[in-house]
N, C-alpha and C positions, 0 to 999 in steps of 0.2 A: 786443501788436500789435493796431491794430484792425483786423478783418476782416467787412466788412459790419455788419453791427449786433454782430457778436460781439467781444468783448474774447479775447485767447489770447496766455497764459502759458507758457512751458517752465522747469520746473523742474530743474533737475541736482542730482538727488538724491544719485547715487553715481560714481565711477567705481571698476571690476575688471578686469581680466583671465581670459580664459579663452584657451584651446588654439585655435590660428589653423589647424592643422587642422580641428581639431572645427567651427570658424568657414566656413569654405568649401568645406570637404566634399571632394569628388573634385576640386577645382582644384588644380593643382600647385602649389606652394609659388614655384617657378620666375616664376607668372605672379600671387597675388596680392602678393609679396611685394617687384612694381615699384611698389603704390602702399600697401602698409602695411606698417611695421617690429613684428618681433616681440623677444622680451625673450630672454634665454639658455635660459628654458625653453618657447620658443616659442609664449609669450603674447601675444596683443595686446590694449591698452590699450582697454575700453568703457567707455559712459555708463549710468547709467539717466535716461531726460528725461521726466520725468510735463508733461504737456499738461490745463492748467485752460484750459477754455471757461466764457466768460461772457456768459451769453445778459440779455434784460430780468428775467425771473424763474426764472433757476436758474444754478447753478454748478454744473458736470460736471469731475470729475477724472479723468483719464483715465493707468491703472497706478498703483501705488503702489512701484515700483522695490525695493529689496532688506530696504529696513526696517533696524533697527539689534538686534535679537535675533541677534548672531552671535559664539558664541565665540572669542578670539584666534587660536587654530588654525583655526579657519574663514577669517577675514578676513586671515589668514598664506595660505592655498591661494589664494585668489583677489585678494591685492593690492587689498584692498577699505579703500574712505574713500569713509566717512560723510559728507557734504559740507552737513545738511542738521540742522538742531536739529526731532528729531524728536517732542519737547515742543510746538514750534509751529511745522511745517515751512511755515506760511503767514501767518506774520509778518509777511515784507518788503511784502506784498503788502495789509496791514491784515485779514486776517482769521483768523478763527477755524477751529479742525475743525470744530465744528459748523454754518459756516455753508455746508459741500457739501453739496447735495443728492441725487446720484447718482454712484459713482464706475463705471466701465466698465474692467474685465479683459478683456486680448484671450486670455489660459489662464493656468493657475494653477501655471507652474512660480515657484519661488520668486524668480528678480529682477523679476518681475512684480507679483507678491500680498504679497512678503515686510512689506510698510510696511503691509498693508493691517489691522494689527493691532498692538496696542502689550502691552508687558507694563507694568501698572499696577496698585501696591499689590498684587504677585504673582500679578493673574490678569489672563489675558488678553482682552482686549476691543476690537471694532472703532475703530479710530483715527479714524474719522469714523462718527461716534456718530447723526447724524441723517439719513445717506448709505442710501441703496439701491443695493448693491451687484450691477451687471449681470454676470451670467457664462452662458455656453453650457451648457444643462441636460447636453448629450452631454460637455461638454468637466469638468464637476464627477462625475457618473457615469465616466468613464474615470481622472480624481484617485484615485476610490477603488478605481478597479478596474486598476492599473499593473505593466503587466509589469515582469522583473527589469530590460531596457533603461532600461525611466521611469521608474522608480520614484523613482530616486534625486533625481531633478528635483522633485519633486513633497514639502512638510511638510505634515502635516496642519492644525497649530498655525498655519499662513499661513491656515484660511478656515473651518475649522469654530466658531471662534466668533461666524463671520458670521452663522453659518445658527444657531446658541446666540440669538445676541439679535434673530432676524428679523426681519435685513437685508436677507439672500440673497432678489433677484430671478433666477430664471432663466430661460431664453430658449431659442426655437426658432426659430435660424435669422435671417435680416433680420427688426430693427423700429426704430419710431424711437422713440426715448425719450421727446425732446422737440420741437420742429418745428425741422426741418434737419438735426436730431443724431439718426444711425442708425449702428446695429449690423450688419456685414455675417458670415456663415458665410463664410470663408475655406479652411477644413479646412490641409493643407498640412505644417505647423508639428508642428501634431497635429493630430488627426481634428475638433476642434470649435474651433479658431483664430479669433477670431473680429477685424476690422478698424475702426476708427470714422469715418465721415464726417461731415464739418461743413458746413454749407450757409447762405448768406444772404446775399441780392441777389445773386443769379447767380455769387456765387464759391463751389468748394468746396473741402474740403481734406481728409487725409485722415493717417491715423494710422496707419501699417503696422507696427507691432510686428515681431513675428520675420519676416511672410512676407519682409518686407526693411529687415533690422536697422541697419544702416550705408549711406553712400553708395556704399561699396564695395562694395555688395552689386546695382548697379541694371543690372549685367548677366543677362536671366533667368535663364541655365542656371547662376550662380554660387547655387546656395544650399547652406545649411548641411547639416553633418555629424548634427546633430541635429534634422532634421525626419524627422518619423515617415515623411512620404510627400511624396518630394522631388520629383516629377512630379509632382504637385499642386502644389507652390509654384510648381515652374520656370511651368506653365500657366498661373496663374491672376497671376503676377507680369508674363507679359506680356502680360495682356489690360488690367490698372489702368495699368501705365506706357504701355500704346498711350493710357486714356482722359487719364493723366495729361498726355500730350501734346499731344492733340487737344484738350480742354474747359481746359488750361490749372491744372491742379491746385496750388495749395501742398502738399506733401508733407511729412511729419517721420517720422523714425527715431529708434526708439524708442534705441539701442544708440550713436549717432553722438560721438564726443567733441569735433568740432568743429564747427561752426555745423550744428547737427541739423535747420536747414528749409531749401526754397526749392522748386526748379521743376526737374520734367523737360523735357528740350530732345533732339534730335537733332545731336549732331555732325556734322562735314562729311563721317565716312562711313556716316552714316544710322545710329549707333546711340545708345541711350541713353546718358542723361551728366545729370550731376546738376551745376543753377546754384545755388549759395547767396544765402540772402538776403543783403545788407548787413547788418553785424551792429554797427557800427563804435558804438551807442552801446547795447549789450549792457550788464547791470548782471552782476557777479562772481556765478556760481552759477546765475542767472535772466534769462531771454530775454522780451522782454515787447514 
């Protein structure tokens, strides 16, 4: 899709399932489950959608979704497919791994980082090999330092051989990468969550990862079971959907399995409500 001068790709790397409690937290099941079906073991159906930005001189990749290191009893617990030939997951598209130049982690649990490393002639190595890999200095220091709750979220093998072939950029808080493309501290999620915003010719757009995973997610006070500090997400979720409305935002979810962009709007009873894009000449896999 063109977006000002930026070209922007979604990629559907994976879809899994996880616990639709675990997904909305204190919400009754009563009320999320008027607009999403859960499975017998009351799963519901996610995406992972990696977001490539294509500026005049740089390509930003944005998550690297679950990756494909996952033994059968792994991808048996999470109802996980692979959707994506992790050989050349940027194929369709004519290019190479090496031709990203920076990829941007909004935190390092594993549907996030997981791709962001390949197993190659038995060792591990960053899957984009010429990429500078942005993450939150507070949010890779808490990776290592994970209570019993987080821990389990958290592989090592997803990012230590980032920072092995120094790649590992890390970051304090807002900066921009590159002009338009910045990194916002979100906390929320986890203590160092970080958001990506896209800008040029007065459009922007914005990449909410966990603070808000799904469309169903764009009521503040709905957020998940697994944020560390959910009064943080609730806060800070409706201060971007208030700008998402006002300044006119394209929006994408990281988590969404159907049409994963478009626009915040207000209903007719003043509350938030998510418009999707037209997606009507979408390509299988790949949103472009």
């Amino acid at each position: 899709m063109k977006f000002g001068d930026l070209e922007l790709t979604i990629i559907r790397e994976c879809e899994f399932k996880l616990d639709a409690g675990a997904m909305f937290g204190v919400v009754p099941k009563a009320m999320w489950s008027k607009s999403i079906e859960a499975d017998s073991l009351n799963r519901i159906k996610l995406a992972c959608n990696l977001l490539l930005i294509e500026g005049n001189n740089f390509k930003v990749l944005v998550e690297t979704g679950m990756g494909n290191r996952w033994t059968g009893t792994q991808r048996d617990r999470y109802e996980l497919k692979t959707l994506v030939d992790w050989n050349n997951i940027l194929a369709d598209l004519q290019l190479k791994h090496t031709d990203i130049d920076a990829v941007v982690i909004s935190h390092l649990h594993f549907d996030h980082i997981g791709g962001a490393v390949s197993l190659i002639n038995n060792e591990l190595v960053p899957s984009f090999p010429k990429a500078k890999y942005f993450i939150q200095e507070k949010e890779w220091f808490d990776a290592h330092n994970a209570n019993a709750r987080a821990q389990a979220s958290y592989r090592s093998d997803d990012f230590e051989p980032i920072k092995e072939a120094g790649l590992l950029e890390l970051v304090n808080g807002e900066c921009e990468i590159y002009p338009g493309i910045k990194l916002h501290l979100t906390g929320g999620h986890t203590r160092a969550h970080q958001v990506i915003s896209f800008t040029s010719n007065n459009k922007t757009g914005i990449f909410l990862a966990d603070i808000m995973p799904t469309c169903h997610h764009v009521n503040p006070a709905w957020v998940m079971g697994y944020d560390h500090f959910p009064l943080s997400s609730c806060d800070y979720k409706n201060e971007i959907l208030n700008k998402a409305v006002t300044d006119d935002y394209l929006v994408v979810f990281d988590h969404e399995v159907n049409i994963p962009w478009g626009n915040i709007i207000l209903d007719d009873k003043r509350r938030f409500a998510f418009k999707p894009l037209d997606m009507l000449s979408a390509r299988p896999r790949m949103f472009k």
